[in-house]
MILOLO-683613 format. One line per field, with one value per residue: residue in one letter; x, y, z of N, C-alpha, C in turn. Coordinates in Angstrom, 3 decimals, always signed. Example, Ala and Ser with C-alpha at 12.3 -4.5 7.8 and 13.67 -1.06 7.14 Angstrom:
% MILOLO-683613
rest = [a/s];
n_east = [+13.190/+12.850];
n_north = [-5.690/-2.250];
n_up = [+7.800/+7.080];
ca_east = [+12.300/+13.670];
ca_north = [-4.500/-1.060];
ca_up = [+7.800/+7.140];
c_east = [+13.200/+12.900];
c_north = [-3.300/+0.030];
c_up = [+7.800/+7.870];
This chain:
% MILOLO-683613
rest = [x/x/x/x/x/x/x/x/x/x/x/x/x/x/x/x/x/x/x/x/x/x/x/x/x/x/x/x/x/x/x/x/x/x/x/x/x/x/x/x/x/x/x/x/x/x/x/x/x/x/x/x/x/x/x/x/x/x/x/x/x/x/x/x/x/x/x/x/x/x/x/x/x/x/x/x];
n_east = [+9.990/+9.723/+9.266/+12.145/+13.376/+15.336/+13.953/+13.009/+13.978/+16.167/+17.448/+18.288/+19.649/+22.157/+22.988/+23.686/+25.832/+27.778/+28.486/+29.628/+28.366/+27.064/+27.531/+26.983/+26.813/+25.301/+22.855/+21.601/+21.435/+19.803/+17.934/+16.914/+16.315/+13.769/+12.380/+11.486/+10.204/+7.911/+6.906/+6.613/+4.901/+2.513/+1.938/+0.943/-0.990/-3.228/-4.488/-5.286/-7.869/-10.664/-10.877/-14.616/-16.039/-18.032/-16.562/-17.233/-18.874/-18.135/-16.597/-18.453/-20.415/-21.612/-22.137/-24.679/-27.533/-28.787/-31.442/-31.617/-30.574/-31.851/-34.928/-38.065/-39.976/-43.382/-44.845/-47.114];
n_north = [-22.408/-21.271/-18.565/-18.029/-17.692/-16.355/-13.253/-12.507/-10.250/-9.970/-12.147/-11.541/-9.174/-9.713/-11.708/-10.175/-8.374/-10.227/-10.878/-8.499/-6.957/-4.313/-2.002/-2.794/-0.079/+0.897/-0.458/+0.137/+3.274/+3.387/+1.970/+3.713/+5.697/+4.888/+4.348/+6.914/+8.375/+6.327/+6.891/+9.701/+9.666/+8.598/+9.869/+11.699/+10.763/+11.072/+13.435/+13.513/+14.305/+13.010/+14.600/+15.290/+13.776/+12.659/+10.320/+7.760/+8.013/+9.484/+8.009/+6.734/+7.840/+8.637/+5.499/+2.961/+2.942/-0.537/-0.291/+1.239/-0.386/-2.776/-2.933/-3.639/-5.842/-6.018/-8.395/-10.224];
n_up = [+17.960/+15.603/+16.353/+17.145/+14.798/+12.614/+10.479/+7.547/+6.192/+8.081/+7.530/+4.615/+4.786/+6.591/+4.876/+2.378/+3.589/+4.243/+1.642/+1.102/-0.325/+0.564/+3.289/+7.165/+8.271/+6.497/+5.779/+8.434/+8.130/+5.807/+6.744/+9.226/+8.203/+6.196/+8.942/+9.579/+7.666/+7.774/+10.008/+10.120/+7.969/+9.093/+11.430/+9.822/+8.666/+10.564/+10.998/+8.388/+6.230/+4.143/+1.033/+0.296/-2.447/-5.026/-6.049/-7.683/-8.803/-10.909/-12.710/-14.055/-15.938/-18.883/-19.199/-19.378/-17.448/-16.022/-16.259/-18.536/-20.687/-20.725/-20.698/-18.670/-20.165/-20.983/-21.612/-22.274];
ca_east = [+10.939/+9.110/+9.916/+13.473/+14.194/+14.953/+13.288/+13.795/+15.141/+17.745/+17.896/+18.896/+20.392/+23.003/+23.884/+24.461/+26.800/+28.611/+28.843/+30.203/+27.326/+26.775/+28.177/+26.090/+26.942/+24.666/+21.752/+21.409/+21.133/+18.341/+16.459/+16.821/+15.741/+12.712/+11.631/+11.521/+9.555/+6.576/+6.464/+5.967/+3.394/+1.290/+1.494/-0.144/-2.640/-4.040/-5.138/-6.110/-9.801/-10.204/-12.292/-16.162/-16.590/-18.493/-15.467/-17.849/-20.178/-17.412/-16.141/-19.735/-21.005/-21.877/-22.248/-26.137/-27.413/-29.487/-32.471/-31.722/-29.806/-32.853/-36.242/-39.166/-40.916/-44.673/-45.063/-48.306];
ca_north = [-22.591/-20.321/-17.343/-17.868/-18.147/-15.047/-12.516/-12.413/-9.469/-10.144/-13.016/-11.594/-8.141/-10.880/-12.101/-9.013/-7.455/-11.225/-10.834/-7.189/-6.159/-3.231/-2.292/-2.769/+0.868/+1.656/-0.991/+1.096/+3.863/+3.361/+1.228/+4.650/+6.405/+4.657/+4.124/+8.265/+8.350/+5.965/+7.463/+11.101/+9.430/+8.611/+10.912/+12.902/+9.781/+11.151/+14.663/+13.479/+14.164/+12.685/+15.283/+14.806/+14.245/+11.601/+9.937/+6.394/+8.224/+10.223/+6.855/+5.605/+8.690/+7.874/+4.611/+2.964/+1.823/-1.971/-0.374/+1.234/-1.469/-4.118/-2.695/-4.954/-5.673/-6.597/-10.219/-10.380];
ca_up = [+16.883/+14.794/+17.476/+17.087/+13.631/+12.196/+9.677/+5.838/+5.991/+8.410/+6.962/+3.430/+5.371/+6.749/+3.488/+1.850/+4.377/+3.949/+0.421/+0.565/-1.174/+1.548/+4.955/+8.117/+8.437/+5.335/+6.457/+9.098/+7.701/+5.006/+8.222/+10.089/+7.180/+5.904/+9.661/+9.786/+6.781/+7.304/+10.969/+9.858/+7.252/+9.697/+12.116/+9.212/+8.537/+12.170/+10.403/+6.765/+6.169/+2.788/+0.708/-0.159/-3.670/-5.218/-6.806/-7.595/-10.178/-12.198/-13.623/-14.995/-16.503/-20.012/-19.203/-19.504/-16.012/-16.358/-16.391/-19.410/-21.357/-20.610/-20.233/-18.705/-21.205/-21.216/-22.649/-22.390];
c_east = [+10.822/+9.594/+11.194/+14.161/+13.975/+14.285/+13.531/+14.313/+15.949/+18.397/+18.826/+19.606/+22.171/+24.302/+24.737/+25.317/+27.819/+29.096/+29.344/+29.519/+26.447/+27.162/+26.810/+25.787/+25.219/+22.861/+21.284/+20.964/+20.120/+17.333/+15.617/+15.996/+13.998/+11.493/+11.278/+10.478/+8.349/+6.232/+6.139/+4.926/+2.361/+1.271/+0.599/-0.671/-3.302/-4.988/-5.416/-7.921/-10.206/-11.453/-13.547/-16.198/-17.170/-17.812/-16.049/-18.184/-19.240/-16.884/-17.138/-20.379/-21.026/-22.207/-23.470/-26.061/-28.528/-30.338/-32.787/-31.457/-31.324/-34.200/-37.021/-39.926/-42.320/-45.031/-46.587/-49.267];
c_north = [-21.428/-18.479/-17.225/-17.618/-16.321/-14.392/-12.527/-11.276/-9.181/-10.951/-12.582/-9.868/-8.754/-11.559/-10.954/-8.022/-8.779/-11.172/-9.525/-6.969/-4.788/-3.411/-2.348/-1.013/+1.605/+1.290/-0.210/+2.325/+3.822/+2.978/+2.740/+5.236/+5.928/+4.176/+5.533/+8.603/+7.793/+6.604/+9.046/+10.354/+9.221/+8.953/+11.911/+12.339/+10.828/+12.459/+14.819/+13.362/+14.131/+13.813/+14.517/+14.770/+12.225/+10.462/+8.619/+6.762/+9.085/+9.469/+6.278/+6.663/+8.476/+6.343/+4.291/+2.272/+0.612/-1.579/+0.236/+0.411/-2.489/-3.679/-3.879/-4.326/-6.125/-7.693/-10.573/-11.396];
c_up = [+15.892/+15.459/+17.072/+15.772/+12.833/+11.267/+8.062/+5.768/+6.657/+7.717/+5.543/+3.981/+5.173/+5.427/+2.174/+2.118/+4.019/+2.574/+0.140/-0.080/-0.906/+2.979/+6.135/+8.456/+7.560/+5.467/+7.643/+9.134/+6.891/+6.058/+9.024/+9.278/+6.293/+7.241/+10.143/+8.736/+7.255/+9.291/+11.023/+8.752/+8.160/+10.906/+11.419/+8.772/+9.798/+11.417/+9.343/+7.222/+4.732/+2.261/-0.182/-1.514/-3.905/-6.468/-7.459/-9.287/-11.266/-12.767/-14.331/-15.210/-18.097/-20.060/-19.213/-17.977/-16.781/-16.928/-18.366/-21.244/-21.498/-20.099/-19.858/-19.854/-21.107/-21.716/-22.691/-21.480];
């Protein structure tokens, strides 16, 4: 049942070609167009090599780590 039933965005595709709110012509077109797009994106995912930097520690610089915030203290 679930198989058959169509997609939300045919589903609301559908309705907005019914409502003259865009031609099938045009749906088509953007589909073509944003399925050209994320397929050259990741064809050039395949050859990203993200560069080395230690991107973690340049956000908590000034910051105190625990040890300095809360010394052990000796209690006796």
């Amino acid at each position: 049942v679930i198989r058959n039933h169509p997609s939300a965005l045919e589903i609301y595709q559908k309705r907005l070609v019914e409502q003259g709110q865009i031609g099938q012509d045009d749906i088509d077109r953007i589909h073509s167009k944003v399925s050209s797009i994320l397929n050259e994106e990741f064809l050039k995912s395949k050859d990203y090599v993200p560069k080395k930097r230690d991107w973690l520690s340049a956000y908590w610089t000034g910051f105190k780590s625990p040890e300095q915030i809360s010394r052990v203290h000796n209690t006796g």
